[in-house]
N, C-alpha and C positions, 0 to 999 in steps of 0.2 A: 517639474518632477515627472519621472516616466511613468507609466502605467506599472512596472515591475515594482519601482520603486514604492509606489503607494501603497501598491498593495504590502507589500513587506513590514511596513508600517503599521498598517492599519493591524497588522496581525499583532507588533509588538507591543501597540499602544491598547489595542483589545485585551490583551494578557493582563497588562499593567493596571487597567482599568477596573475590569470587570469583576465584581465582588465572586468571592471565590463560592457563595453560595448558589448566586447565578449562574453559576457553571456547574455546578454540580445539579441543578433541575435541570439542566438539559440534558443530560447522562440520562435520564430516562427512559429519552427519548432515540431511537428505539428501544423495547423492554430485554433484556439479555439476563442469564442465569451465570450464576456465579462459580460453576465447575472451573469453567479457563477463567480469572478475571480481564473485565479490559481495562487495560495501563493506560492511565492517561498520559503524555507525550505532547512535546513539544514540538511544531512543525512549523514550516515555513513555507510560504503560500506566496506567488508573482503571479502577473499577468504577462504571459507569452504568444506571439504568432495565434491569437483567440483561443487560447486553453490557457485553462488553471493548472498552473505547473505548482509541483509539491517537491518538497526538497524534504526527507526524514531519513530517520537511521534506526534498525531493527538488529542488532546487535544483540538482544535480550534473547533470540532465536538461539545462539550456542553457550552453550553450558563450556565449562573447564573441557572433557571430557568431548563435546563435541568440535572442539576448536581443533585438538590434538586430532580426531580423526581425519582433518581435512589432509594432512601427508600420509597418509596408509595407503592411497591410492585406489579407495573406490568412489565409485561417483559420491555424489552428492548432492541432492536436487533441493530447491529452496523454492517454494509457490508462495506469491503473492497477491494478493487483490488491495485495491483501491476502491475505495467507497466515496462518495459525496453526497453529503445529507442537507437536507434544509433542517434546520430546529426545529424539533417539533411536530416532524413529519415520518412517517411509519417505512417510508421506502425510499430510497436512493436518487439522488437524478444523474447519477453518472457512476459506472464500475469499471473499471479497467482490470484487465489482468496480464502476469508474468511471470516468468521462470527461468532460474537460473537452474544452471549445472556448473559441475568443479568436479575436476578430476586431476589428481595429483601424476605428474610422470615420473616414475621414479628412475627412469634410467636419464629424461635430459635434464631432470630436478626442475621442470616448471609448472607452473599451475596452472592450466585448459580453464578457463570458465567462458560461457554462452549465455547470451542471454536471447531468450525469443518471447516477442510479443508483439503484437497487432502490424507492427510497424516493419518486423522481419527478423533476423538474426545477427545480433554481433558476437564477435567472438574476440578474446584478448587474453596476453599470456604476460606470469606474473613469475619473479622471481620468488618473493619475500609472501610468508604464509599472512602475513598482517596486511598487505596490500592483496590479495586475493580476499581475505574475509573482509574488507571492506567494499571491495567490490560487488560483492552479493548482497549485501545488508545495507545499503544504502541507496537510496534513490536521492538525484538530484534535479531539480527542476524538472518530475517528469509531469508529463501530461495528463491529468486525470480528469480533466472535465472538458468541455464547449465551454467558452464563456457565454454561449449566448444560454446556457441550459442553469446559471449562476449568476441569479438579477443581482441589482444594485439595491443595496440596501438593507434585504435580508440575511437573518447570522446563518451561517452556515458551518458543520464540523466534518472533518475526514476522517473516514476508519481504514486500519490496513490490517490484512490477517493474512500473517504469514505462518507458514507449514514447513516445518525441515523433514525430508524424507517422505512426503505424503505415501500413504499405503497401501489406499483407498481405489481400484480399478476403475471404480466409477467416477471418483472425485478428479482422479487423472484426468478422463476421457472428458468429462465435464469440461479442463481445462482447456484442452488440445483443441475442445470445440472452439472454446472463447476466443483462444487463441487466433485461431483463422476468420475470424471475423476481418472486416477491413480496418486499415488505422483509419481514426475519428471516429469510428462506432461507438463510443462511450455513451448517448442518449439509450435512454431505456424507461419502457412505458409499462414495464410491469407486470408485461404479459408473457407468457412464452414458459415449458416448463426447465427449462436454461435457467434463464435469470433467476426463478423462483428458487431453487436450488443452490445456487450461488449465493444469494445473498441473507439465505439460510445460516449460513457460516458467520456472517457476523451477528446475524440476531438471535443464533443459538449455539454458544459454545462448547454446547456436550459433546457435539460430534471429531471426536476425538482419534481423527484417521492420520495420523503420523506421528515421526519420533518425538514430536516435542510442535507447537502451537503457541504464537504470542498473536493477543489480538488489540490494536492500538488505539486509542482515540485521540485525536487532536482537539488544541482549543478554539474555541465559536473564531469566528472570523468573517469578515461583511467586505464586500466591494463599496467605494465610492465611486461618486460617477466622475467623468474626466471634467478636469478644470479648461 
């Protein structure tokens, strides 16, 4: 069996397994306040080219009302971050972050969206307003960790907070920074007033700097070693 494959597994049979009150003592873990709640969410976790690729879907970000604005033709920016936690442990072993934009053309009727992050800029164009909002609101198989920074054995959960329209000059310029990091900089040792800042957002959801704010948490999930 592959390394993708196991891992995929081991997520499902964790799920399957794991008494639902053992999962709820690790929600604890880090302490978060209950303005934004985090959703817990179902996620899907491979082992890729040595990162932990994450496949999930943040759909919960547009309301009725914001779905419908995506064809009026103003931008539309969508920030994301990636978290990887150990159980138990108070700070992150890996963050990534990204951003999407969408801007509706009303004169050739297609939908502009970009996405930039560590790794540089794509960009792709959509007919159908349903294939544009999924294109923003889903990540597949992305890279959010080192495997080498995600031992074997211990449980581990993902957090994603995403922001529709951040508002925030600061939280912007925050991202822009991240942003230009190099791709594989996901290690992070805790230091730096960046990170601290950043990962602020998941462990305290008051700060409530855009149109709307979901923040996700996936369920524990553990590496086995290769066979």
């Amino acid at each position: 069996m592959s390394p993708a494959a196991r891992a995929l597994c081991v997520a499902a049979v964790l799920v399957a397994s794991v008494p639902v009150a053992s999962v709820r003592v690790a929600r604890a873990d880090p302490p978060v306040v209950s303005d934004v709640p985090v959703l817990d969410k179902r996620m899907w976790f491979a082992e890729k080219k040595g990162e932990l690729a994450l496949t999930a879907s943040f759909t919960e970000i547009f309301d009725k009302k914001g779905y419908e604005s995506l064809s009026k033709g103003f931008p539309v920016v969508v920030q994301v971050r990636t978290y990887v936690y150990r159980v138990g442990a108070s700070a992150p072993v890996a963050l990534r972050a990204l951003r999407y934009r969408l801007v509706y053309d009303l004169w050739d009727e297609i939908y502009l969206v970009e996405r930039v992050d560590a790794r540089g800029i794509q960009r792709r164009t959509f007919r159908r307003r349903s294939h544009a909002l999924r294109a923003i609101t889903q990540l597949n198989d992305y890279p959010v960790a080192p495997l080498s920074d995600v031992g074997v054995g211990p449980r581990y959960f993902a957090g994603v907070v995403v922001e529709l329209n951040p508002i925030s000059p600061q939280t912007q310029a925050q991202m822009r920074r991240w942003l230009t990091r190099r791709a594989g900089e996901a290690s992070v040792d805790g230091s730096g007033s960046l990170f601290g800042s950043l990962v602020s957002v998941f462990v305290n959801p008051r700060l409530k700097n855009a149109d709307r704010i979901v923040h996700l948490r996936s369920q524990p999930f553990f590496r086995v070693p290769p066979k």
